[in-house]
N, C-alpha and C positions, 0 to 999 in steps of 0.2 A: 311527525308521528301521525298515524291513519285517524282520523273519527272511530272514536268506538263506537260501536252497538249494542242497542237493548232490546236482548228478546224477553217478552215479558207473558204468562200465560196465567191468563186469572179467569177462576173461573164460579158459578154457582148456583144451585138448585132451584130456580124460580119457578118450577110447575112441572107436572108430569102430566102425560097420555096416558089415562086407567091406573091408576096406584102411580107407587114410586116405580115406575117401569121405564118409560124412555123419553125424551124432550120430545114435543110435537114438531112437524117440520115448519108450519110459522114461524114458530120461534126464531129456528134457525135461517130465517127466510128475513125475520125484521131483523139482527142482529147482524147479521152481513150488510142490508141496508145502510146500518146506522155506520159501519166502519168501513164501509164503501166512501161514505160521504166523509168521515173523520178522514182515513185517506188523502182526498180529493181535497181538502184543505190545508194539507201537508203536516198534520199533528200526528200519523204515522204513517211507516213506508210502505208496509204491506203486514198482512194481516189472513187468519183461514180461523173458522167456526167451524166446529163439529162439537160432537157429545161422545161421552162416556154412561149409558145408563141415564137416568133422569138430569144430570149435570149440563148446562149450558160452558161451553170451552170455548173461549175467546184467547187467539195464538195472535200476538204483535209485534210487531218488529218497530224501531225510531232511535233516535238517537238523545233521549232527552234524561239518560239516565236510569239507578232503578230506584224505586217508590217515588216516582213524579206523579206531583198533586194533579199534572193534564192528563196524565194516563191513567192513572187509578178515578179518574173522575167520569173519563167515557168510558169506563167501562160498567162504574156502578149507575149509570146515567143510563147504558145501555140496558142493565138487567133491571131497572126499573122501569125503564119504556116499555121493553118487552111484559113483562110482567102485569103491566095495565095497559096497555092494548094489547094484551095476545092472552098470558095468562088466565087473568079475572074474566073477562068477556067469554070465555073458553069453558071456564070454570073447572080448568085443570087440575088437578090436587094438589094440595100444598102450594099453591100461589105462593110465589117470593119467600120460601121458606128459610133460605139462606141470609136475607136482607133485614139482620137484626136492628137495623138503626133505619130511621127517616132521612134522615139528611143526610151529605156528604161531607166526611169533618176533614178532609186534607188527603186519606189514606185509605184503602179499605181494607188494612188489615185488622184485625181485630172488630171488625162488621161484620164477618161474614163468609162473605167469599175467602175460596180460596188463592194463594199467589205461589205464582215460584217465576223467580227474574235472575236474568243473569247479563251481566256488562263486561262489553271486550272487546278485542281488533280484530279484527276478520282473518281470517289465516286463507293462505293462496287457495285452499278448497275446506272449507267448513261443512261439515256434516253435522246438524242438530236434531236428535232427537227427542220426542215428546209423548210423553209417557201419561194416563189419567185413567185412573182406579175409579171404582163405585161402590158402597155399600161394606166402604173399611176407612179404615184411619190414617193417618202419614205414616207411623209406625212401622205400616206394609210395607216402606219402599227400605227397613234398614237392612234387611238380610239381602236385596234387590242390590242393592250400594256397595253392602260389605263383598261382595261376590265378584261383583265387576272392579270396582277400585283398590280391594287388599286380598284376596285371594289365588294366587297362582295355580291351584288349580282347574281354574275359571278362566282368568285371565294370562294366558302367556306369553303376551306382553312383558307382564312386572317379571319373570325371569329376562327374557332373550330380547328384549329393546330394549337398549340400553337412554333412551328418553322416559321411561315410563320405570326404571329400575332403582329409583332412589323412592318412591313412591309419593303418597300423597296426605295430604293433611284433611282434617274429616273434623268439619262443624258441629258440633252435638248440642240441641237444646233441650234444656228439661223444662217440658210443657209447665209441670205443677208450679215451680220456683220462678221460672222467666229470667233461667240462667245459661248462659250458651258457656262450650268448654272444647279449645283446640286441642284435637290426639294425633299425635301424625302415624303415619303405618309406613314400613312393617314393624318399627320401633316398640311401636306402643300397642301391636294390634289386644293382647289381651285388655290392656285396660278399656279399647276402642268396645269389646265385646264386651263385657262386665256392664257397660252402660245398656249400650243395644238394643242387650239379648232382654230385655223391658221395654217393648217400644210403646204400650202406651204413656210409658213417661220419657225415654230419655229418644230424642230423634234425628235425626241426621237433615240437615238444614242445605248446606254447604259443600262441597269437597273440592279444592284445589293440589294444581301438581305442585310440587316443592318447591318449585321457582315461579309460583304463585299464580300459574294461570289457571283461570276458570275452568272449574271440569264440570259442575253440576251443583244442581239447586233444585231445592224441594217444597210444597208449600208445606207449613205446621202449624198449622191454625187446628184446633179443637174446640168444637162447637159448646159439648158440653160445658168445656172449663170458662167460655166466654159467657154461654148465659145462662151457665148454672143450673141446667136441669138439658134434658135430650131433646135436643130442636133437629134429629136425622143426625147422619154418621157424616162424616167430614171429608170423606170422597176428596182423596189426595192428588196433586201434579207434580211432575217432575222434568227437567230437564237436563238433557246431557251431550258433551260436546264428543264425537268421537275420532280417530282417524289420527293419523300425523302425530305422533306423541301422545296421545291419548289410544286408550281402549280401543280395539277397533269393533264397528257396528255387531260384527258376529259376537264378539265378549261382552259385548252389554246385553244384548238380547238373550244370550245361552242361561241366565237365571229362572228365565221365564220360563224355560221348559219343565222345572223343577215349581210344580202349583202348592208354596207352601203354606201353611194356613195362619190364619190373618182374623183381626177381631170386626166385628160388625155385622151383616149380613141383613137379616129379617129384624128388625125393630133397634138396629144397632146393637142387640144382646148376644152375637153367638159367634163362635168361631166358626171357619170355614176357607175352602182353596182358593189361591187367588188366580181364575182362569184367564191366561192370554187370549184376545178374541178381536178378529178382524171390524171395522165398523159395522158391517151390516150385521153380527152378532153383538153390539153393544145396547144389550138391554137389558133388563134386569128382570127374569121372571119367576124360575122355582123358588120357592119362599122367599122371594124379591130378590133372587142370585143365583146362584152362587157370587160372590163377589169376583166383579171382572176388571181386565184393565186391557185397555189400547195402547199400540205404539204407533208414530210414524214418523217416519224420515224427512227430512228438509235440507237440502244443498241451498246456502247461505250466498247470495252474492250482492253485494253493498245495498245488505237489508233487506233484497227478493226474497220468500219464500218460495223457491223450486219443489214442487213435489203438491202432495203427500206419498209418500211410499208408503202403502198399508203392510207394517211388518207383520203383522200376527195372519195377516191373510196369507198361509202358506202350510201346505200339509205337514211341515217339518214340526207343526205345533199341534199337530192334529193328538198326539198319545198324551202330550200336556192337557188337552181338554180331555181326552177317556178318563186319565189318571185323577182329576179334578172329578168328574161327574160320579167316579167309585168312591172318592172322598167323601161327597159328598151324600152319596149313601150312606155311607158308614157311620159318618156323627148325626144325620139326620133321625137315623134312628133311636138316639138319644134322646129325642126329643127335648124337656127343660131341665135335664139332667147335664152337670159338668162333666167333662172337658168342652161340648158342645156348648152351653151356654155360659156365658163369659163369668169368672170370677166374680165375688161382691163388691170390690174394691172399684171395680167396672161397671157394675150395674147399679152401682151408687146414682149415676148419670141417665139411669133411662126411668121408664113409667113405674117401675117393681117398688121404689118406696113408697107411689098412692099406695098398693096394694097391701104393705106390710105395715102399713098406719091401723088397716082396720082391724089387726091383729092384736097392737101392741097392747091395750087394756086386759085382752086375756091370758098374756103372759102371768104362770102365778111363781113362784120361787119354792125351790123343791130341795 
C-alpha cells in the first residue's frame, strides 16, 4: 500500500499593512524562509505561502500524519518568529493577533490559528484545492460544501457518474457543544440542512465519499468561543480533493459565482458577500471587505505541489464580484441596523456589551 499524504493548511493573523487590510510582503518573505529550511531537513516535502486579506497561509505537504506535534509546531514557531522579527519591529496592527497562548502545548488548535488537514494515497492524478476566506467564519464554507458535495444541481457528477452517485457523508461540528455528528446525503440531506442552515453554530468540518475516501476538510476554530470575548473574525480554510470520482474542479468552483452572504466583515459584526478574488485582489478594504476568499489549484505528485492555479483570476467570476459590490451597497446602507449587522446572539462576542454595560443602570421597569 502507497505512503499516505498530509496536506495540512494552517494558518493566522499575525499583523497587518494599515488596518486589518493585507499581510506585509516580509512576512511572506520570512515565512517561506523558515519552511524552506523546514524543507531542507526533510520535516516536509513541499510547501507555498500566500495570504488571504491580513491572514498569513502556510500550505504543507509530509507524510507524518494529521495534527502532528512537528507540524503544528513549525508552524506556530513560524507565526511567532514572523511576528517578532517582522511584525512588532514593523509595528503592524494587531501583531500576533491570532496567537492566543505563549507556548506551544502539542497542537495549535484551539490557540489560534486556524487548520484544515487531510490524509490519504495519492490517486494516479490528484488535483487539491485550497480555498481561504477573510473577515467571516467557517460557517461561510457550509452552503460552499452543500452545493459541491450534495447538490445536483451544482454538481452533475452525483446524477450521471456513477462513482460519485451514492454520495457522501458530511461531518458536522457544533462549535457551542464540541459535538461532531455523521449525516450522509442524499439520504439525510434535510437533516444535513436543518443543522447548516445555522452556521454560526453547527459547521461542516469533514466530507468523505461513502467508501470513505477523503473529499474535503475545513478549519472550525472560533475565536470568539476560544477566548471569550472578539479577538477578529476567524477567516476560515478549506480544502478539497477533486477530479476522478470526486467533484470535478468546475463543480467545486461554480458555488463561488453565487456571493452569498456570510457573518463578519467590519468589526466581525455584519453580514455581507462572500467575493471570489484572484491573489492580487486579496485585501481587505471597504469597511475592511467585503469579505473575500481565494482559491488555487495544486497537481499533487508524491507530495510536490505543482501550481498554483489562481482560480478566481478569470473573467468568468468577474459578475460574481459586480453582484458582491451591489450587495454590498445595499446592506451597507443599513448601516448598524439588522439584517446588516449581525444578530445579538452574535454580537454577544464583539465590543457592543462594553457599550451596553454603560446603559444598564438606566434601564427603569415600566
Amino acid at each position: 500500500m502507497a505512503e499516505k499524504i498530509t496536506v495540512s493548511l494552517i494558518k493566522a493573523d499575525i499583523g497587518s499593512l494599515a488596518g486589518h487590510h493585507v499581510v506585509h510582503p516580509k512576512q511572506l518573505e520570512m515565512a517561506r524562509e523558515i519552511l524552506e529550511k523546514a524543507k531542507n531537513k526533510g520535516l516536509i516535502i513541499d510547501y507555498y505561502v500566500f495570504n488571504c486579506g491580513d491572514d498569513l497561509q502556510l500550505l504543507m505537504t509530509h507524510r507524518k500524519g494529521e495534527s502532528n506535534p512537528e507540524i503544528h509546531e513549525l508552524a506556530w514557531n513560524t507565526f511567532k518568529e514572523v511576528t517578532e522579527k517582522v511584525s512588532k519591529p514593523l509595528k503592524l496592527y494587531a501583531a500576533g493577533q491570532d496567537l492566543l497562548g505563549e507556548a506551544f502545548s502539542g497542537n495549535v488548535r484551539g490557540m489560534g490559528p486556524g487548520v484544515a488537514e487531510m490524509e490519504f494515497e495519492e490517486r494516479a492524478s490528484d488535483p487539491v484545492l485550497v480555498f481561504a476566506a477573510d473577515k467571516t467564519e467557517p460557517g461561510a464554507w457550509n452552503y460552499i460544501l452543500f452545493k459541491i458535495f450534495a447538490d445536483p444541481f451544482n454538481t452533475a457528477g452525483l446524477v450521471i457518474d456513477p462513482s460519485l452517485h451514492q454520495g457522501f457523508d458530511f461531518h458536522v461540528l457544533d462549535v457551542q457543544e464540541g459535538k461532531e455528528v455523521k449525516i450522509g446525503c442524499p439520504e439525510e440531506m434535510y437533516d444535513l440542512l436543518a443543522l447548516i442552515g445555522t452556521p454560526g453554530r453547527y459547521v461542516i468540518s469533514k466530507i468523505y465519499r461513502k467508501d470513505g475516501l477523503p473529499a474535503a476538510a475545513a478549519s472550525t476554530s472560533r475565536l470568539s468561543l476560544i477566548a471569550g470575548r472578539y479577538v477578529g473574525k476567524d477567516d476560515p480554510i478549506c480544502i478539497v480533493r477533486a477530479q476522478h470520482g470526486l467533484p470535478a474542479v468546475g463543480e467545486v468552483l461554480e458555488p463561488f459565482a453565487y456571493p452569498h452572504i456570510v457573518a463578519g466583515w467590519m468589526r466581525g459584526s455584519h453580514h455581507g458577500p462572500l467575493m471570489p478574488v484572484p491573489l492580487k485582489y486579496a485585501k481587505c478594504t471597504r469597511f475592511d471587505g467585503p469579505p473575500r476568499v481565494v482559491g488555487l489549484g495544486f497537481q499533487l505528485h508524491d507530495g510536490v505541489l505543482e501550481g498554483p492555479a489562481d482560480l478566481f483570476d478569470d473573467p468568468a467570476f468577474d459578475k460574481a464580484r459586480a453582484i458582491a459590490n451591489d450587495l454590498a451597497d445595499y446592506l451597507r446602507r443599513h448601516g448598524p441596523f439588522m439584517p446588516h449587522r449581525l444578530g445579538p446572539d452574535e454580537m454577544e462576542y464583539t465590543t457592543l456589551p462594553a457599550v451596553l454595560e454603560k446603559l444598564k443602570d438606566r434601564f427603569k421597569h415600566v
